[in-house]
C-alpha positions in Angstrom: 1.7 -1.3 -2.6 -0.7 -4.1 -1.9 -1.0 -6.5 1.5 -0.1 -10.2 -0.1 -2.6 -13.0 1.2 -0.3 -15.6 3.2 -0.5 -18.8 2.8 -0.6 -21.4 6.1 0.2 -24.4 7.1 -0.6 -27.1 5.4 -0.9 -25.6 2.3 1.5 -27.8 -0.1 3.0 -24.6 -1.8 4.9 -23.9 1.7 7.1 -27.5 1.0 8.2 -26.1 -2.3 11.5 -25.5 -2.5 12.7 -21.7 -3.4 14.7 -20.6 -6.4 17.5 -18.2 -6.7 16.4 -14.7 -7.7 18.0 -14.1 -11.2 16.0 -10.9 -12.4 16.8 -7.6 -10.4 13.8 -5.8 -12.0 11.0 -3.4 -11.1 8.9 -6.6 -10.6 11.3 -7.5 -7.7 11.6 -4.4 -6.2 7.4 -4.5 -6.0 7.3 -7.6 -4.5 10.0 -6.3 -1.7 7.4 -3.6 -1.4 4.3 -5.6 -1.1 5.9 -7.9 1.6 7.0 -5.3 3.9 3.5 -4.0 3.2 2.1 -7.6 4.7 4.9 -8.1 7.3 3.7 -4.3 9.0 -0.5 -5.2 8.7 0.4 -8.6 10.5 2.6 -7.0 13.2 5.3 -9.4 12.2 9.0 -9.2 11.9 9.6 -11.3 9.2 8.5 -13.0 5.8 9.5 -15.4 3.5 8.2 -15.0 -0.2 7.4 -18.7 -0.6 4.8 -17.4 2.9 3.0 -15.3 0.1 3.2 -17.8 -2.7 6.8 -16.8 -4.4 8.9 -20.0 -4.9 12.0 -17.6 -4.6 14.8 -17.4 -2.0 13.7 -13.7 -0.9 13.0 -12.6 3.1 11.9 -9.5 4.4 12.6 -8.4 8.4 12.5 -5.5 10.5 13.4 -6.1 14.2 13.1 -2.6 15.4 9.8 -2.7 16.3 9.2 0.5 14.7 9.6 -0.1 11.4 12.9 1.9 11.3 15.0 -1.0 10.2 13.9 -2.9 6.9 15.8 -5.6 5.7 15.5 -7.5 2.4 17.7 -10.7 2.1 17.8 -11.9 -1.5 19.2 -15.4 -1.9 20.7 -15.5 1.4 23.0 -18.3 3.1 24.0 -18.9 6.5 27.6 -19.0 6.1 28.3 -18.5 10.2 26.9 -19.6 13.7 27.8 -17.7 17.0 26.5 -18.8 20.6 23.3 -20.2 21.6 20.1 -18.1 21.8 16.5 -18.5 23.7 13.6 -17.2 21.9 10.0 -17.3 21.2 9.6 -18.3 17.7 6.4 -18.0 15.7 5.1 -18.1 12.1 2.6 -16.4 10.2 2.3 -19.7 8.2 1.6 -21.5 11.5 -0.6 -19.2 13.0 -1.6 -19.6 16.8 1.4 -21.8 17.7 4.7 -19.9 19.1 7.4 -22.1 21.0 
């Protein structure tokens, strides 16, 4: 269990693009770890691993606010839409800027 450094904007290594995950291994499952670890410290509820310097189409949320609800999304695609949504959005790779 370790808290990931994470990277911010402009940092060139956030315009990479992501590879599919391939290997299912321990190495993966302490990555998963580690991110949750860095999503919690930040008070965030989500993470990208390309945000912590892993070129790979892996995400990490939990929305409950109480860290009740982790959710890992390995090489995930956006296969539906429903309705229209307001939110505040923000970043931890953009810090200080929400909209």
């Amino acid at each position: 269990m370790a808290q990931l450094s994470v990277i911010e904007h402009p940092d060139p290594r956030l315009r990479r693009i992501a590879e599919p995950v391939t290997d299912f291994d321990t190495s993966l499952q302490a990555l998963v770890v580690d991110m949750f670890d860095t999503l919690y410290a930040a008070n965030a509820i989500g993470l990208a691993a390309p945000q912590v310097g892993v070129a790979r189409e892996l995400a990490v949320i939990d929305v409950s606010g109480d860290r009740s609800a982790p959710q890992v999304f390995i090489n995930p695609r956006i296969t539906a839409r429903r309705g229209l949504g307001l939110v505040e959005e923000s970043c931890l790779s953009v810090p200080d800027v929400s909209g």
